[in-house]
Kinemage of the C-alpha trace (Angstrom):
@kinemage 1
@onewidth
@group {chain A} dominant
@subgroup {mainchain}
@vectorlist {calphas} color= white
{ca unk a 1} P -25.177 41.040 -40.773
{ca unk a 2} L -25.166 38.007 -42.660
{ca unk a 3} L -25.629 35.832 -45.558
{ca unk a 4} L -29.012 34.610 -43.939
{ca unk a 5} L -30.353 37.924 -44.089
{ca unk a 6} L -29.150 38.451 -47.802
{ca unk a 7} L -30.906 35.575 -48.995
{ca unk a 8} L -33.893 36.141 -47.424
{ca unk a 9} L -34.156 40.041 -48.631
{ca unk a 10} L -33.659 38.760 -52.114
{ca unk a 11} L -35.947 35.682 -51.847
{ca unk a 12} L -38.399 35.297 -54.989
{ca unk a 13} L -41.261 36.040 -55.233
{ca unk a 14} L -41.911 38.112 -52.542
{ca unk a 15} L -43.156 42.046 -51.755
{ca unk a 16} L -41.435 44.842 -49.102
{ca unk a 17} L -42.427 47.720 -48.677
{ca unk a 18} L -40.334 50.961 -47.940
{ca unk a 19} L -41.422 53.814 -46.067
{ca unk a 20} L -39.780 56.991 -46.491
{ca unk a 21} L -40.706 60.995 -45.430
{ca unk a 22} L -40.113 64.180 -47.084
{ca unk a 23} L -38.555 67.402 -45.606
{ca unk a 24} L -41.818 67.911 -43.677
{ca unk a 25} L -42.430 65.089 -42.589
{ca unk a 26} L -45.314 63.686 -44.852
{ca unk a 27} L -45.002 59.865 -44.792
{ca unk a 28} L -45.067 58.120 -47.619
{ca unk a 29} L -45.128 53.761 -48.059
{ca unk a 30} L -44.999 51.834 -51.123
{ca unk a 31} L -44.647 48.197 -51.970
{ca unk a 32} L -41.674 47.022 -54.219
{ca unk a 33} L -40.824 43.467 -55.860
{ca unk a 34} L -37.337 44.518 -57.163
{ca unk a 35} L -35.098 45.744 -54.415
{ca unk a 36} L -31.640 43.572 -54.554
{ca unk a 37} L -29.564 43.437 -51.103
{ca unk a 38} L -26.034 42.963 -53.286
{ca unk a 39} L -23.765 42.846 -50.318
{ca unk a 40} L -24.577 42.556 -46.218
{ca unk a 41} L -24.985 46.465 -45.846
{ca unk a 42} L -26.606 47.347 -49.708
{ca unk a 43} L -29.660 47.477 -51.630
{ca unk a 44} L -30.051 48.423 -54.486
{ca unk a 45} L -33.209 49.330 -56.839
{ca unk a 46} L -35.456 51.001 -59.493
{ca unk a 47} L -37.044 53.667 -58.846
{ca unk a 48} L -40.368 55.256 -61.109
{ca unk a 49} L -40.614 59.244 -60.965
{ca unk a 50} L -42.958 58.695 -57.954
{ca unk a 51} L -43.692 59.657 -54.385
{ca unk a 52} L -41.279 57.372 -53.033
{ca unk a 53} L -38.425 58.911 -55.443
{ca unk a 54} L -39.331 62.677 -54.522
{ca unk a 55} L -39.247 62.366 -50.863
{ca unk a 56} L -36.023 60.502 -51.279
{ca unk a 57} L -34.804 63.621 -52.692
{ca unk a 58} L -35.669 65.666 -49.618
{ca unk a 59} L -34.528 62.869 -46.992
{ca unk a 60} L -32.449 60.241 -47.517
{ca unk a 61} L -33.683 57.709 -44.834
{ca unk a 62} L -36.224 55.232 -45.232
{ca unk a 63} L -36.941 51.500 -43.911
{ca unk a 64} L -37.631 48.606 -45.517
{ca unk a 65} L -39.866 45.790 -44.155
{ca unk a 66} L -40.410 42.732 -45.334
{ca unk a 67} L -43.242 40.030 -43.912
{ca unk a 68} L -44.198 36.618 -44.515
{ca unk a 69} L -47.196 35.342 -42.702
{ca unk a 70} L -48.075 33.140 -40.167
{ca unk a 71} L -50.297 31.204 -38.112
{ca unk a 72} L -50.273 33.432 -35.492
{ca unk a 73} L -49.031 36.732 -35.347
{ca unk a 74} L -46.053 36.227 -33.294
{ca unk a 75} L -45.568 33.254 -35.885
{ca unk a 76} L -45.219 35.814 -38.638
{ca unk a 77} L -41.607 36.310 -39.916
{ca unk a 78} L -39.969 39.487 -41.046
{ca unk a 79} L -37.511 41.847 -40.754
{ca unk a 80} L -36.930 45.913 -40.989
{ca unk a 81} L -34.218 47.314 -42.635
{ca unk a 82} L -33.196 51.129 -42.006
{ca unk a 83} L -31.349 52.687 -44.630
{ca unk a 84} L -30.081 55.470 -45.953
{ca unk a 85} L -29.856 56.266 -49.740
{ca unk a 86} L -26.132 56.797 -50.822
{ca unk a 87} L -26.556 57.257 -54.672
{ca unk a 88} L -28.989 58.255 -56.663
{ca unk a 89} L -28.829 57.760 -61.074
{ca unk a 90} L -31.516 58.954 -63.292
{ca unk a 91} L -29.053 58.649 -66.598
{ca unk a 92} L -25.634 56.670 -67.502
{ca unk a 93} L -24.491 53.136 -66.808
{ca unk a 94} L -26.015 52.016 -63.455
{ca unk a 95} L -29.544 53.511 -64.624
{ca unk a 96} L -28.817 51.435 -68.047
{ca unk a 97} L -27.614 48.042 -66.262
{ca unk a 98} L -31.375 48.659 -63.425
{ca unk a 99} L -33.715 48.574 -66.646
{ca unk a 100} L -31.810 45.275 -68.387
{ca unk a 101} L -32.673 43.680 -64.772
{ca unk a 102} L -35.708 45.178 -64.104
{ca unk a 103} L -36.470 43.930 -67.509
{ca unk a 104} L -35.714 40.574 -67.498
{ca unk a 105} L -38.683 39.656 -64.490
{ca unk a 106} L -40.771 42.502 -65.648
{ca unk a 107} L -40.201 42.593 -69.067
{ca unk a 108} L -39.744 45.855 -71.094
{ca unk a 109} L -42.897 47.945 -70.113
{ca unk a 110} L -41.851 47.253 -66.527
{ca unk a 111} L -38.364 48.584 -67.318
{ca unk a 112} L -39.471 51.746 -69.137
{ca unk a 113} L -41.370 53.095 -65.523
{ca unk a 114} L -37.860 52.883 -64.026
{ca unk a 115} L -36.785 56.794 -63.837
{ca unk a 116} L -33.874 56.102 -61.368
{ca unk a 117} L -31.434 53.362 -60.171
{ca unk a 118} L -31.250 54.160 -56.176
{ca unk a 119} L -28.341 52.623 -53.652
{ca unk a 120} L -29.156 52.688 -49.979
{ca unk a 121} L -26.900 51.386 -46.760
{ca unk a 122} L -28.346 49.342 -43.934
{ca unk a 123} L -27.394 51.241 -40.823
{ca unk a 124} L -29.753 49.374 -38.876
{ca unk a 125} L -31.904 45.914 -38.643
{ca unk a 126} L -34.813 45.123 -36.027
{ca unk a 127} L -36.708 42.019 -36.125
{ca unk a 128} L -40.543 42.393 -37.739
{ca unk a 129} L -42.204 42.658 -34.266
{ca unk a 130} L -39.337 42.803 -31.289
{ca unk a 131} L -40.677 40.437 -28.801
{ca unk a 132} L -37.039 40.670 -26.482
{ca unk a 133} L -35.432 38.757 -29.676
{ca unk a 134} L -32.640 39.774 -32.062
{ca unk a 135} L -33.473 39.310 -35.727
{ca unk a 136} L -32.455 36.502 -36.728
{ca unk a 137} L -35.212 34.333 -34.931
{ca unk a 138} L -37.462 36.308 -36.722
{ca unk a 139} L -36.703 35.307 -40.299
């Protein structure tokens, strides 16, 4: 992975969205603004006490995708991020130090819906569409 694929996870403003599934398989997709890749295999985020956080409870895995448009469709740009969710706080420090960052872009109200600060590792990356190419040519 790479430094190119950090900065364009984190790149302002723009929304992913992260699928996830529960025990039986129920799907589930939601978009986020505030997911933070804070190394080249982590993200990190803020969870509300949502769909997205219960399945997470049940199963661990989820992807991320992120898509900017284009002019055409294979013009589009994007990438999708498996993961797996390592930790999981709904109290103490981490939980504490999500809401002061959620709250600076969202301000307090946005901070107050956060219910849990979630860590996930990257154990895979696929370009948005795979047309035969790896993903860096598609971000």
């Amino acid at each position: 992975m790479s430094q190119r694929l950090m900065e364009y996870f984190n790149k302002q403003p723009r929304l992913g969205c992260l699928s996830t599934s529960n025990k039986e398989g129920r799907v589930n997709v939601a978009y986020f603004g505030s997911p933070r890749m804070i190394d080249e295999k982590t993200i990190t985020m803020g969870l509300g006490k949502n769909r997205t956080f219960a399945y997470l409870q049940e199963n661990p895995y989820g992807v991320f995708m992120i898509m900017e448009p284009g002019k055409t469709l294979t013009e589009w740009k994007g990438v999708r991020l498996y993961v797996k969710m390592t930790e999981c706080h709904t109290s103490g420090s981490r939980l504490d130090e999500m809401k002061a960052e959620i709250a600076k872009v969202t301000g307090e109200a946005g901070a107050k819906m956060i219910h849990a600060a979630v860590t996930f590792e990257i154990y895979e990356i696929k370009p948005l569409a795979d047309f035969g190419q790896g993903w860096e040519k598609s971000i």
